[in-house]
C-alpha positions, 0 to 999 in steps of 0.5 A: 601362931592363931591368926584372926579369920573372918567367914568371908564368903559362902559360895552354894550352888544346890546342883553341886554336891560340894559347897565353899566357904572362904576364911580371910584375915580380919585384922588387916587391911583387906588388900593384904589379907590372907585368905582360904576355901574349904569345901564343905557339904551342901547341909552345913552350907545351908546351916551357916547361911541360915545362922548368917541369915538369923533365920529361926529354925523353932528347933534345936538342929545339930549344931544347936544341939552341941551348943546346949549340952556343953552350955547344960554341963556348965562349961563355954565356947570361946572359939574355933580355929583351923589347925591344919591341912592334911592331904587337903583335908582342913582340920579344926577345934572347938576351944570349950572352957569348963566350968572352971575355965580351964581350955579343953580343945574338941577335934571337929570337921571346920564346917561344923566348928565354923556353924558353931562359932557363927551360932555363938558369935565367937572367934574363928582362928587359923593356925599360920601353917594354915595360911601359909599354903597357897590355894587359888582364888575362890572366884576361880574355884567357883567355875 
């Protein structure tokens, strides 16, 4: 079962190699949401805050340059969704419709899928199993 998440927090320290983001569930009240951190690199960091930010770049970047060329071949990104955790490593889709509608799931890193669904403003899932893994606290992580 997907279950609605929320990027909750970005937590980028410039001198660490390693950036964290934090999913919540964003259909509860927030005393009994779930949440998660994924750590992730320092230039999908900047992406995600920079898009949060609604800074203009002028230029297509990465993220932007994925977004056109599946808009260009006529087909939409209706959401992302974590699926999994292996070896504490978090894996993800990006769910494109087609130009006739039809799902087509994208393997993708969460970092990326999560810069993608902030640029276009859609649904961020996680997969149950996903939540069902107890991590520590973010505020502990950020130490």
């Amino acid at each position: 079962m997907r279950i609605k998440m929320e990027l909750a927090r970005i937590l980028i320290r410039e001198s660490q190699p390693a950036q964290l983001i934090e999913l919540r569930e964003s259909d509860v009240p927030a005393e009994m949401a779930r949440s998660f951190p994924i750590i992730i690199g320092i230039s999908e960091a900047i992406a995600i805050d920079r898009r949060l930010a609604g800074v203009d770049i002028g230029r297509p970047m990465t993220h932007d340059l994925i977004i056109n060329t599946i808009n260009q071949l006529g087909a939409s990104i209706e959401s992302v969704t974590i699926t999994k955790v292996v070896n504490a490593t978090f894996y993800a889709e990006i769910i494109v419709n087609d130009h006739q509608g039809e799902p087509t799931m994208i393997d993708a890193r969460p970092s990326d899928a999560i810069a993608i669904a902030v640029t276009c403003q859609v649904p961020i899932y996680a997969d149950d199993s996903v939540l069902s893994i107890t991590t520590p606290p973010m505020d502990d992580l950020a130490q």
